[in-house]
Every structure is written in structure tokens, then in C-alpha cells.
TORLUM-965471 format. One line per field, with one value per residue (C-alpha): residue number from 1; residue in three letters; x, y, z. Coordinates in nm, 2 decimals. Layout:
# residues N
n: c(NUM,...)
res: c(ALA,...)
px: c(X,...)
py: c(Y,...)
pz: c(Z,...)
# end
This chain:
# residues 171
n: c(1,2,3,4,5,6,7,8,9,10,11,12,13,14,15,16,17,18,19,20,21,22,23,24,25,26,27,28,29,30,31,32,33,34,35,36,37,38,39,40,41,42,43,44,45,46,47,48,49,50,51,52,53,54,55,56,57,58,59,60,61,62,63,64,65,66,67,68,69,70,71,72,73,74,75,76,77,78,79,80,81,82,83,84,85,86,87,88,89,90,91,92,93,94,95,96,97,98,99,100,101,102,103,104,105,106,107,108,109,110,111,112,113,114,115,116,117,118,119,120,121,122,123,124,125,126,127,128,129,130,131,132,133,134,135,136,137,138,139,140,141,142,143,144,145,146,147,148,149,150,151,152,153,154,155,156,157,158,159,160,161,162,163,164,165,166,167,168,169,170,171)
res: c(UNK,UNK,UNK,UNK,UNK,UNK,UNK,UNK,UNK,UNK,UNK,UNK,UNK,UNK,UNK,UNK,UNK,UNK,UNK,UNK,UNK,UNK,UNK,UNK,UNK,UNK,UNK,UNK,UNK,UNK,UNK,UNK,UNK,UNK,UNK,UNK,UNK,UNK,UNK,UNK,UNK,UNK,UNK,UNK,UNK,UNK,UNK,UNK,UNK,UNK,UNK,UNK,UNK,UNK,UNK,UNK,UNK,UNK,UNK,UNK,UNK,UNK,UNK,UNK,UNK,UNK,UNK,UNK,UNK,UNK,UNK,UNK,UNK,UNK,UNK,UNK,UNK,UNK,UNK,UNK,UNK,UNK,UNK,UNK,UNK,UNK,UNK,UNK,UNK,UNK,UNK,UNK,UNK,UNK,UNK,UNK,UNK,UNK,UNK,UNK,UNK,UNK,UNK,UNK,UNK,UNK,UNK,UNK,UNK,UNK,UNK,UNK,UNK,UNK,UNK,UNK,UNK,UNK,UNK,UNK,UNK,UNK,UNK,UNK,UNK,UNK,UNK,UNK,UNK,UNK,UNK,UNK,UNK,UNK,UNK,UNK,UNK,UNK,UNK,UNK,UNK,UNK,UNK,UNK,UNK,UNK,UNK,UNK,UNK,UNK,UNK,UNK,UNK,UNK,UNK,UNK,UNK,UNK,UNK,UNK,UNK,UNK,UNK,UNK,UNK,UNK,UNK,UNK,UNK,UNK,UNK)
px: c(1.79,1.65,1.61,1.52,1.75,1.64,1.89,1.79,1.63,1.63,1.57,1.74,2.03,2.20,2.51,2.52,2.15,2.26,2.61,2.37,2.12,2.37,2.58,2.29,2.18,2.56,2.53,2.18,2.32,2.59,2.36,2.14,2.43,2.54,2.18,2.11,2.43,2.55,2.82,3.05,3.00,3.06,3.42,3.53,3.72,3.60,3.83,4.17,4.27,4.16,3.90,3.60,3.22,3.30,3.62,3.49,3.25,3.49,3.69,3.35,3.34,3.69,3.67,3.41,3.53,3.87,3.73,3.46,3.55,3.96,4.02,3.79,3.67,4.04,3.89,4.13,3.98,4.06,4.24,4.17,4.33,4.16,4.03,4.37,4.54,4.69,4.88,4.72,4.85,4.76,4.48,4.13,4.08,3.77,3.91,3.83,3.52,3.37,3.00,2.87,2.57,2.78,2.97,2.63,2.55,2.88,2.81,2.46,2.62,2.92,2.63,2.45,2.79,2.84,2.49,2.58,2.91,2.73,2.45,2.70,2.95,2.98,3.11,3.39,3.55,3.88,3.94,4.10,4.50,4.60,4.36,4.43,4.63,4.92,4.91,4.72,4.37,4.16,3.78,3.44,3.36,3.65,3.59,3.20,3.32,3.63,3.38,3.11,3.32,3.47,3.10,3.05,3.34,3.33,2.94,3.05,3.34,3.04,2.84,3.07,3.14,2.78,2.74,3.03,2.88,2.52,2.44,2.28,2.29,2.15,2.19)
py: c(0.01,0.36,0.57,0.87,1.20,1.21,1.19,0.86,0.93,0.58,0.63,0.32,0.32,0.01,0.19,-0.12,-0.02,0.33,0.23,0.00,0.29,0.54,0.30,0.27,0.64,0.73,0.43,0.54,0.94,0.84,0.61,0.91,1.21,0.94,0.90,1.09,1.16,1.03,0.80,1.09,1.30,0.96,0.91,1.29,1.49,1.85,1.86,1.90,1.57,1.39,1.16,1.11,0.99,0.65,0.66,0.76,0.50,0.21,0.36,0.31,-0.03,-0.15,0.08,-0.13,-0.47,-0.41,-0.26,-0.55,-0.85,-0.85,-0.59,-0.70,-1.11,-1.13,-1.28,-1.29,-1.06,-1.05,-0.76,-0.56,-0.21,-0.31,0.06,0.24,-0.03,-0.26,0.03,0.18,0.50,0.49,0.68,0.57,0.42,0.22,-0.09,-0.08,-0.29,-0.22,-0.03,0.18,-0.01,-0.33,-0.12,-0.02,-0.37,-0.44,-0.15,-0.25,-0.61,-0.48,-0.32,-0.67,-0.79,-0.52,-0.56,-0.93,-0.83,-0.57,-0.87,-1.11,-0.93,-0.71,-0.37,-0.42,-0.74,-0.67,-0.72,-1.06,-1.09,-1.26,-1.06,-0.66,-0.66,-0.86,-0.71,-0.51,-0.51,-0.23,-0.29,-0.33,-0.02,0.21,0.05,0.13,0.51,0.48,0.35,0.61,0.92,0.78,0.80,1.09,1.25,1.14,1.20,1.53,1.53,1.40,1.65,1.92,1.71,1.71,2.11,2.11,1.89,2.04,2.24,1.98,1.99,1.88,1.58)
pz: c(5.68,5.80,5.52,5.73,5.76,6.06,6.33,6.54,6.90,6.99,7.34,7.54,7.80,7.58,7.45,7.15,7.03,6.97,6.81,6.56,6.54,6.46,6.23,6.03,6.02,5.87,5.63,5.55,5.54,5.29,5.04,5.05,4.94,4.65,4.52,4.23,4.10,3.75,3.70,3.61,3.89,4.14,3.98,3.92,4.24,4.30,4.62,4.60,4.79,4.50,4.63,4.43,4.60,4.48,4.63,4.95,4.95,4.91,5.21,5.45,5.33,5.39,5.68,5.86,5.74,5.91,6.27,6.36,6.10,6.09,6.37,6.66,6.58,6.43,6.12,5.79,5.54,5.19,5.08,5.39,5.24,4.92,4.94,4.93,4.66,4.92,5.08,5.42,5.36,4.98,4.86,4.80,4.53,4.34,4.14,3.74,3.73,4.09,4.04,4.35,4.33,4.43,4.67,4.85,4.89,5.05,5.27,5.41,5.45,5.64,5.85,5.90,6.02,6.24,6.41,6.48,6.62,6.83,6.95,7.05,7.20,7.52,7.51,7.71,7.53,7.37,7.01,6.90,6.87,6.56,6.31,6.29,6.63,6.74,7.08,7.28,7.10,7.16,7.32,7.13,7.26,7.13,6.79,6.81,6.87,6.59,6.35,6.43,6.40,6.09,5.90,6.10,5.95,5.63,5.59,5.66,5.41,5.14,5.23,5.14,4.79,4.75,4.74,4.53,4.26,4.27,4.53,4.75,5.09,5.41,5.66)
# end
């Protein structure tokens, strides 16, 4: 796991490398803006959507889990909206009982999963019917650039949390 803030300048013209060395830059990124704060300040909103850091954090690892595990190899998943209560339009929301320090493994496991899907697999394989998608199943590579701009986004969005909390900013 990179543990640089360093953006990654893995120079290499195999589009899965930089999907893994990205994907592991934003999981990186997002361990990094949740380090340091107390337990209070992980389960507390400052932004008026509600979410909390922890909440956030469960959303990147269901997130993951349903692109490349149910979504693309069409693997059954337990819970796969577990983030959002079982409801995919619900909100995010930690179960009573979950830690962030469990939910980091989880993370950098999704992220070992990924990297296998991402060795095995060609870009240009479509995702598995009978998981996620009943018909018409999107390409490894459109999930590779869903997934990224998802931890893009919400790095971003933890960021912004972040300076809220205490001032902290930064990649």
C-alpha cells in the first residue's frame, strides 16, 4: 500500500497498472485524511448532507465490492448496499458495532481484490450477467474509470470534511 501523497507517475503505457496505481493512491489518500481523528470527529457530520468520515468510508468499501466482485466477476456479495442500510438510494451509514479500523482492512482487501481482477482480466471484457447486471454489462474498463472517479470524488469530498473538522488540508 503506497503511503505517499504523492500523486503516482507510474510511467507505463498498461492502462490496468495505472488503474491499480491510482486505486491505491485514493485508497492510500483516504486512510491518510481519517488518520488522526478521534472517534468523535469520525462519527459526527459537519456537512449538511449528513454523512460522517466513517460513513464515507463504508461507502468506498461497498463501493468497490459491488463494481469488480458482484458487478464485473458477477460474484454474490453479501449485503452489497450494506453501506446505505440495504437501500441503494439510502444514506450512508456505519452499522452499530463496525470500527473504522476494521473498515480499513476491508478497504485495502477490496484493493487486493481489485488488483487480481485487474491481472486476470483484459480491459475490454464485459462484466458478468447474473451478478450486478442482468443485461447489458458494462466493460472492465468503464468500471476501472467509475471506480476511480468515485475515490476521486469522494477523496475530494473528505478533504473538504477534513478542513472542516481541523483545518487539515492537502492531497
Amino acid at each position: 500500500m503506497p503511503l505517499s501523497d504523492v500523486e503516482p507517475r507510474l510511467d507505463s503505457t498498461d492502462p490496468a497498472a495505472q488503474f491499480v496505481a491510482y486505486l491505491d493512491y485514493y485508497r492510500a489518500a483516504v486512510a491518510r485524511k481519517l488518520g488522526g481523528l478521534t472517534g468523535a470527529q469520525l462519527t459526527t457530520s459537519v456537512l449538511p448532507s449528513g454523512w460522517t468520515p466513517a460513513d464515507l468510508l463504508i461507502h468506498l468499501v461497498h463501493m468497490e465490492r459491488r463494481w469488480f466482485v458482484w458487478g464485473f466477476l458477477g460474484e454474490q456479495v453479501d449485503d452489497p448496499w450494506g453501506d446505505s442500510g440495504g437501500d441503494p438510494e439510502g444514506l450512508w451509514q456505519v452499522p452499530d458495532g463496525v470500527t473504522v479500523a476494521a473498515l480499513l482492512e476491508e478497504l485495502h482487501a477490496g484493493g487486493e481484490r481489485t488488483r487480481a481482477v485487474l491481472a486476470e482480466h483484459e480491459l475490454a471484457e464485459r462484466a458478468a450477467v447474473g451478478g450486478r447486471f442482468a443485461e447489458d454489462p458494462p466493460t472492465l474498463l468503464w468500471i476501472c474509470f467509475h471506480v476511480l472517479q468515485e475515490y476521486a470524488r469522494h477523496a475530494g469530498h473528505l478533504d473538504v470534511a477534513r478542513g472542516l473538522i481541523d483545518g487539515s488540508t492537502g492531497e
